[in-house]
C-alpha positions in Angstrom: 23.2 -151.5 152.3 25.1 -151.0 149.1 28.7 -149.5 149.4 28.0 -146.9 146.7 24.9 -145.5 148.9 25.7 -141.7 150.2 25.7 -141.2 154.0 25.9 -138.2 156.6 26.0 -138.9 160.7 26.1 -136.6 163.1 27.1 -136.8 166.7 25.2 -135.9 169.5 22.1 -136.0 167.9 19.3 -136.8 169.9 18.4 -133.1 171.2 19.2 -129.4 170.6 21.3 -128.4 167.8 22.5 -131.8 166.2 19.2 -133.0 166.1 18.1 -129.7 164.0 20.8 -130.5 161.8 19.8 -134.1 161.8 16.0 -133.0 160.5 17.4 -130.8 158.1 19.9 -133.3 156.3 17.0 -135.3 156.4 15.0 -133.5 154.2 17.5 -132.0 151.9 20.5 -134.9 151.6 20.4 -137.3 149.3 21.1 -140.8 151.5 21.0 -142.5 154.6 21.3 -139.7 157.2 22.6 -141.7 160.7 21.5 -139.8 163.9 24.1 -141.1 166.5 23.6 -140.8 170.6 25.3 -141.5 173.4 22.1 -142.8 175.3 20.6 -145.4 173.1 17.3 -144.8 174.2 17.2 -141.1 173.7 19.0 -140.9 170.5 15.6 -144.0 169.4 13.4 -141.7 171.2 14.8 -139.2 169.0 14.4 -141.2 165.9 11.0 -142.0 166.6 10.3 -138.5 166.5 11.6 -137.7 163.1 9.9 -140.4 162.1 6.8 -139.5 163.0 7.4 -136.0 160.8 7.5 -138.3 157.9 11.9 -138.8 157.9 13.6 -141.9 158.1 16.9 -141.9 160.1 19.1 -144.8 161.0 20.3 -144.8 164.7 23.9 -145.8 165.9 25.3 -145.5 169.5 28.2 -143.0 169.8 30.0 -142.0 173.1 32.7 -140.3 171.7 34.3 -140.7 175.0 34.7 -143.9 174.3 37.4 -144.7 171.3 35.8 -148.8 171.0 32.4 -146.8 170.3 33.9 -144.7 167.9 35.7 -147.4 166.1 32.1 -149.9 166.1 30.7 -146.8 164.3 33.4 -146.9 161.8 33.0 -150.7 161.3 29.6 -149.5 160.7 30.0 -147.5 157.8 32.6 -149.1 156.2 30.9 -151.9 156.2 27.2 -150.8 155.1 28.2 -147.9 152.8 31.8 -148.3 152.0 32.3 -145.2 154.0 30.9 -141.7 155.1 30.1 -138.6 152.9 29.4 -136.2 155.3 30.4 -136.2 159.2 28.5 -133.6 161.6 30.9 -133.5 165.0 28.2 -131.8 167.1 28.7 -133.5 170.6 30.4 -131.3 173.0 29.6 -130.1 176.5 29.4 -126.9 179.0 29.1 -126.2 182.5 26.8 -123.8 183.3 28.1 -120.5 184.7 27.2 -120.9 187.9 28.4 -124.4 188.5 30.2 -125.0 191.7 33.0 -127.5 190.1 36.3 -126.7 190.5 37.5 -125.1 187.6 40.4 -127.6 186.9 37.7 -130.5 187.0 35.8 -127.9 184.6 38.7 -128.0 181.9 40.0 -131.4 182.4 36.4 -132.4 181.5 35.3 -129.7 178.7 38.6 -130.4 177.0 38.4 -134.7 177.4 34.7 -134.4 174.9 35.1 -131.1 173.4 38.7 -131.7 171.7 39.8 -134.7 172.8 37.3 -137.1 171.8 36.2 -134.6 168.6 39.7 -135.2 167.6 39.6 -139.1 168.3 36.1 -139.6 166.0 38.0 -137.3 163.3 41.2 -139.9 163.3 39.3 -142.9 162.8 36.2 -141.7 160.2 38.6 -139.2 158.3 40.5 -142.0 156.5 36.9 -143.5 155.0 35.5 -140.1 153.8 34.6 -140.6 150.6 35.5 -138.3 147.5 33.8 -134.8 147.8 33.3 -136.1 151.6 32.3 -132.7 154.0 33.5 -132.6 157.9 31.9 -130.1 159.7 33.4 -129.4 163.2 30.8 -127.1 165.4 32.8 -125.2 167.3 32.1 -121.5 168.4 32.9 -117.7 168.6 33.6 -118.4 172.3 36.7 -120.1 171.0 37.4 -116.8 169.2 36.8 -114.9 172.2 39.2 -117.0 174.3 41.9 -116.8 171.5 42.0 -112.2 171.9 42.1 -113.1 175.6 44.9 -115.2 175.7 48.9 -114.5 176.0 50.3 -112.9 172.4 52.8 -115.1 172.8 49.9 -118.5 172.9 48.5 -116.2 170.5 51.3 -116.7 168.1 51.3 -120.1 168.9 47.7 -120.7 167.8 47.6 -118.6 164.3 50.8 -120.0 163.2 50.7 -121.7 160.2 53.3 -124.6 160.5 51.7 -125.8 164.0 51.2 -129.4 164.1 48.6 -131.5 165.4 50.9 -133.0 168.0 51.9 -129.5 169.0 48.4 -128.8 169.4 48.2 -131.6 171.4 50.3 -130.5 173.8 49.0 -127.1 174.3 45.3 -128.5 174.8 47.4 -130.9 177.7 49.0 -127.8 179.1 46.0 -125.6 179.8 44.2 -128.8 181.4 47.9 -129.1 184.2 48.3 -125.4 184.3 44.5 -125.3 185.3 45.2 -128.2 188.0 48.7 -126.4 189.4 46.4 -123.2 189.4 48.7 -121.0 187.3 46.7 -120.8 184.5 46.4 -117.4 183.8 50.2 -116.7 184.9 50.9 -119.0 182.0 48.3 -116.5 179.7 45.2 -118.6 178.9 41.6 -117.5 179.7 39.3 -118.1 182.4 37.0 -120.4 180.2 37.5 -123.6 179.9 34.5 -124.0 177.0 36.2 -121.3 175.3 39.8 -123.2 175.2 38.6 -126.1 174.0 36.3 -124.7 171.2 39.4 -122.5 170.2 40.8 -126.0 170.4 38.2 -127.5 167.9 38.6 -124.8 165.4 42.4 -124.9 165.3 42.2 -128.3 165.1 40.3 -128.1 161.8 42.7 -125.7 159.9 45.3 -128.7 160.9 43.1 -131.3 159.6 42.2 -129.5 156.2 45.4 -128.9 155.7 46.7 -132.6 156.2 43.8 -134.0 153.4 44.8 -131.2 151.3 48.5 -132.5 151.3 47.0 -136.3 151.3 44.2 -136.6 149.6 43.9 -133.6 147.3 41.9 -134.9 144.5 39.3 -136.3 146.5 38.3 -132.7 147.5 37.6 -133.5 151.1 36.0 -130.2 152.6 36.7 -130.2 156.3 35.5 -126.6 158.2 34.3 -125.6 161.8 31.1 -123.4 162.6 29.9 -121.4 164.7 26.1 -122.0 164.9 25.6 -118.9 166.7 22.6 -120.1 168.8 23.6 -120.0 172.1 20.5 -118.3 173.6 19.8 -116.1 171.2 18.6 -118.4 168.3 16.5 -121.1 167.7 18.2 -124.6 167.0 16.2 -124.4 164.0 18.7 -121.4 163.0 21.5 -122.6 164.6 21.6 -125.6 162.2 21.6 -123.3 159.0 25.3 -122.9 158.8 26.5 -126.2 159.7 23.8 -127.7 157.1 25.3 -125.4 155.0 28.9 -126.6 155.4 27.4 -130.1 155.0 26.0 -129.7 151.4 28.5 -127.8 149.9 28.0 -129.1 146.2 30.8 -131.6 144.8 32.9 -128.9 142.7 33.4 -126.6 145.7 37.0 -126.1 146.5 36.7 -123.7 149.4 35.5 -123.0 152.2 38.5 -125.6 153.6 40.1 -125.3 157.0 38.2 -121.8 158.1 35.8 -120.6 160.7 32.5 -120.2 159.1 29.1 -118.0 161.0 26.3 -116.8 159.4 27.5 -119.0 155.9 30.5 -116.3 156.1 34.6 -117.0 156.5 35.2 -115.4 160.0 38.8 -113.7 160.4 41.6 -115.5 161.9 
């Protein structure tokens, strides 16, 4: 592959919503779209499918629990393309509501894939996004819905301005032992531990679009979280609209940056 090719990836792409949004970068990006899985056979199984519809992804393995996967990805793309244009962190997880797991388990868990290993696969691929590059972090409304329920004062703590990643860090670390010494809600989160670490992803994002607009400001990195809005009451199909949207924002857009996008519109914060 030539280095000056365009490329997008997405993570956990080999079912539901990433690989809607896998389909649809398919047919409307121009370059290499890379539809990445945890299970290798799946995310070929997967492949095979598109291709059968008449698209042509490329496959890579990605466990984004695992920071030597992430970082063969990256040798990846640095190495066929030069780098990445547009990155799609879909891969998350959720109990179901009426799982019986413990609900410290339950956080530690949610919060190891949903922000912890989201944030890993944004420190290694952020530093080769290409000029005009697009991140597009799905996160969720629930991660809304578990910022109103928490404490004013983590409240304050989340909307402010000047919070760092490393303090965000340590908040994420603190709901997961406040969860295992069972005084999680005496210390004012939420009782959900998807919604914690969504609110996570989307705080997370604001911190990250902030830092490549200090860095990197000419390059006109985009970098915003979603809320695909599907969860039951949509089709993946439509759930994919926004964060395609996000995705191909054309090269002179300066904004959305950093916000919570649903329905292609800037959701208060």
């Amino acid at each position: 592959m030539s280095s000056c090719s365009r490329v997008a990836l997405v993570t956990g792409a080999n079912k539901g919503i990433g690989f809607a949004i896998t389909r649809d970068l398919c047919r409307k990006f121009s370059g290499d779209v890379v539809l990445t899985a945890r299970d290798e056979a799946r995310g070929k199984a997967a492949v095979q499918q598109l291709q059968a519809e008449g698209l042509s992804p490329r496959f890579h393995q990605l466990d984004i629990d695992d920071l030597q996967s992430i970082r063969a990805l990256r040798d990846f793309l640095r190495k066929d393309y030069g780098g990445l244009n547009v990155l799609v962190n879909n891969a998350s997880i959720a109990f179901r509501m009426d799982d019986s797991t413990p609900f410290d388990i339950q956080a530690e868990t949610t919060l190891k894939t949903n922000f912890f290993a989201t944030r890993n696969v944004c420190t290694e691929l952020l530093p080769i996004m290409k000029p005009h590059g697009r991140v597009v972090n799905v996160s969720s409304l629930q991660g809304s819905k578990a910022l109103e329920n928490c404490s004013e004062d983590l409240q304050e703590k989340f909307r402010c301005d000047t919070l760092t990643e490393g303090d965000l860090v340590d908040l994420m670390r603190k709901f997961v032992e406040d969860t295992r010494n069972e005084v999680h809600e005496r210390e004012g989160w939420p009782d959900s531990a998807y919604g914690v670490s969504k609110l996570g992803v989307t705080v997370l994002s604001r911190i990250l679009a902030r830092q490549l607009d200090d860095k990197r400001k000419g390059d006109r990195i985009l970098l915003n979280a979603c809320c695909p809005g599907w969860e039951g009451s949509r089709t993946a199909e439509e759930g994919a609209e926004t964060p395609v949207y996000l995705a191909l924002l054309p090269p002179d857009a300066t904004e959305p940056q950093g916000q919570l996008v649903c329905d292609k519109v800037v959701q208060t914060w």
